[in-house]
Backbone as JSON, one array per atom type, in Angstrom:
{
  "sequence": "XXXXXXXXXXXXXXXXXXXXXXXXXXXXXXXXXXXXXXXXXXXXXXXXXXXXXXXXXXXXXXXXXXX",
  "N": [[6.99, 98.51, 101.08], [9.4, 97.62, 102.93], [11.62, 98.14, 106.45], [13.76, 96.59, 107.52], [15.51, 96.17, 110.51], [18.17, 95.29, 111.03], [18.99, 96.99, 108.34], [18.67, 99.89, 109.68], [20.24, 99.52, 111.95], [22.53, 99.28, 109.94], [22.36, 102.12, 108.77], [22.62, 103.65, 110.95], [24.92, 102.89, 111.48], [26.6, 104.59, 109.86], [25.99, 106.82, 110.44], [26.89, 107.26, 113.1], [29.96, 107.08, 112.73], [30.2, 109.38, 111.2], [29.71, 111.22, 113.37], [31.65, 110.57, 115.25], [34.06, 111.04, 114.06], [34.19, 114.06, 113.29], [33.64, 114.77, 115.87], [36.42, 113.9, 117.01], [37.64, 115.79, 115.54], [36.95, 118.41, 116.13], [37.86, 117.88, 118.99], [40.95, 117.19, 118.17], [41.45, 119.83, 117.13], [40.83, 121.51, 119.54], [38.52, 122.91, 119.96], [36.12, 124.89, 120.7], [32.68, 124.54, 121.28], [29.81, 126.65, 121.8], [26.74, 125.75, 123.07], [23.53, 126.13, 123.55], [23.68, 127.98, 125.62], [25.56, 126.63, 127.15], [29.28, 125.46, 126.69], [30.78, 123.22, 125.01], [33.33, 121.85, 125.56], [36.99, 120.75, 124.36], [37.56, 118.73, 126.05], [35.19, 117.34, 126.45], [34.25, 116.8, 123.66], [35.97, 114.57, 123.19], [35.09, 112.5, 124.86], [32.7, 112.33, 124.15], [32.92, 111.56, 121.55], [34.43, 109.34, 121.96], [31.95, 107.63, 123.19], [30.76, 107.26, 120.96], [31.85, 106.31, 118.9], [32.37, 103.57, 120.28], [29.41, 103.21, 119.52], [29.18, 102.86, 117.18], [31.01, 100.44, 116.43], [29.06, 98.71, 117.73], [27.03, 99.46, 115.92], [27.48, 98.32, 113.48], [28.39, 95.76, 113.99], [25.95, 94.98, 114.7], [24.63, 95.25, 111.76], [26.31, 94.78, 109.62], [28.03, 92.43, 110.24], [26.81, 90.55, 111.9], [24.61, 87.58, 111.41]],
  "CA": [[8.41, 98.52, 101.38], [9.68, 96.86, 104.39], [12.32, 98.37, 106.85], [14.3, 95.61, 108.25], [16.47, 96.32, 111.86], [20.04, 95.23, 110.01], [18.58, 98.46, 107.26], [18.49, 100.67, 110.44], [21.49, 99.46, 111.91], [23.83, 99.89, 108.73], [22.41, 103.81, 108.03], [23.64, 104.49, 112.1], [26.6, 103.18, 111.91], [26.91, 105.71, 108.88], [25.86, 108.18, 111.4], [27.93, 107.2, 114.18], [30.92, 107.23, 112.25], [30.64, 110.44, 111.69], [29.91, 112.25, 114.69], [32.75, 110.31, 115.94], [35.48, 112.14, 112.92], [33.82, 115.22, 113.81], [34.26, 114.81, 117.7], [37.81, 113.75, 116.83], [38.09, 116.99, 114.68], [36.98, 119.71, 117.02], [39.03, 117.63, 120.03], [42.15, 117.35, 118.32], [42.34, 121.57, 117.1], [40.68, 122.62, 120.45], [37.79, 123.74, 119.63], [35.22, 125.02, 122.02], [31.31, 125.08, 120.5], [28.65, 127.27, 122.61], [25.42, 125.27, 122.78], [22.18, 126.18, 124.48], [24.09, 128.47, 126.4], [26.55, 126.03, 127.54], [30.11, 125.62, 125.5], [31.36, 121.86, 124.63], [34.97, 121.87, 125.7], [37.45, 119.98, 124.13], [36.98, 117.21, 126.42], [33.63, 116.97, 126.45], [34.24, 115.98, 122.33], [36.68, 113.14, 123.37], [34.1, 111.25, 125.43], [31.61, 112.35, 123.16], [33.55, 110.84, 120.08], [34.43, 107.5, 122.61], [30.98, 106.91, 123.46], [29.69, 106.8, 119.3], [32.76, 105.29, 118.46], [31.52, 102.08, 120.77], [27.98, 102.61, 119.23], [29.29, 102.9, 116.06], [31.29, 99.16, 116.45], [28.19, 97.83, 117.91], [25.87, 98.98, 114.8], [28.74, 97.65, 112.39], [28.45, 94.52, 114.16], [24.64, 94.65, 114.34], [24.8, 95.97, 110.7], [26.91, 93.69, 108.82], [28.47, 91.16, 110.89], [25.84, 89.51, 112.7], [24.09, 86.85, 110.6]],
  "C": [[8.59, 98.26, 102.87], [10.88, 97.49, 104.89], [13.06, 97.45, 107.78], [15.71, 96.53, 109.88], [18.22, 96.35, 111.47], [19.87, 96.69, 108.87], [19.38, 99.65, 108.52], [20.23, 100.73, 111.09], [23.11, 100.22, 110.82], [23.94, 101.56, 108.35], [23.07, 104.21, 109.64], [24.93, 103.91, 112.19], [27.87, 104.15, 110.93], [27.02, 107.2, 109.77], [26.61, 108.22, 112.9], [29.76, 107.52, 113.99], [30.77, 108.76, 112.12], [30.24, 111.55, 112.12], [31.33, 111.74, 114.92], [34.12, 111.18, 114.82], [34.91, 113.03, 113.52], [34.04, 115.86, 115.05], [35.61, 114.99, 117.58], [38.25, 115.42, 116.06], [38.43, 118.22, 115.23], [37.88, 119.19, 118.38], [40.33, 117.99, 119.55], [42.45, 119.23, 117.6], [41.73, 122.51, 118.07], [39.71, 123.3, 119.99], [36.43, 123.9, 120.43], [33.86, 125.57, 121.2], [30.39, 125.46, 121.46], [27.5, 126.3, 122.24], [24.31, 125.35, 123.73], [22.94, 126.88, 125.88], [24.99, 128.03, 127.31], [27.96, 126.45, 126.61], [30.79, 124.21, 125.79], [32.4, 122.09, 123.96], [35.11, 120.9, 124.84], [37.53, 118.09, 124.76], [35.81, 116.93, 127.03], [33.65, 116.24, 124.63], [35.01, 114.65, 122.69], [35.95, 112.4, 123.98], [32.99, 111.18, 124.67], [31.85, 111.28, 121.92], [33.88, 109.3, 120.63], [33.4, 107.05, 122.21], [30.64, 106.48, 121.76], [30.88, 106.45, 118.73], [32.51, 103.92, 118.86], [30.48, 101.8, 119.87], [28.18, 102.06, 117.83], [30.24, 101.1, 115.45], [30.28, 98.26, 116.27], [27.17, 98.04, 116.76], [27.07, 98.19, 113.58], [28.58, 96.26, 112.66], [26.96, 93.62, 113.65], [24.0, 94.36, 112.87], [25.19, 95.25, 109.67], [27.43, 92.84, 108.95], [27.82, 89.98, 110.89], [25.08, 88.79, 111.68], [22.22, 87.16, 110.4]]
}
């Protein structure tokens, strides 16, 4: 069985999608998660949810677009 790059692509932009709902989820009701002794404010999810919203274009593109 062979794993092709477009394979890889298409399962992260499964996984980019959703972190990015999830980001969007805890941003828009304010929700503040403790981690490793830190706590990931509300806007720390909105750039969080930007950035894998981009990635999540670019595997879409990589993914099923691109020839």
């Amino acid at each position: 069985m062979r794993i092709t790059a477009k394979d890889v692509f298409k399962f992260l932009s499964g996984v980019f999608f959703a972190t990015t709902t999830s980001s969007a989820y805890f941003a828009w009701y304010q929700v503040s998660v403790p981690f490793l002794g830190l706590t990931v404010t509300p806007d720390l999810w909105v750039v969080r949810g930007f950035i894998h919203f981009v990635l999540f274009l670019i595997a879409v593109y990589c993914g099923f677009v691109r020839k």
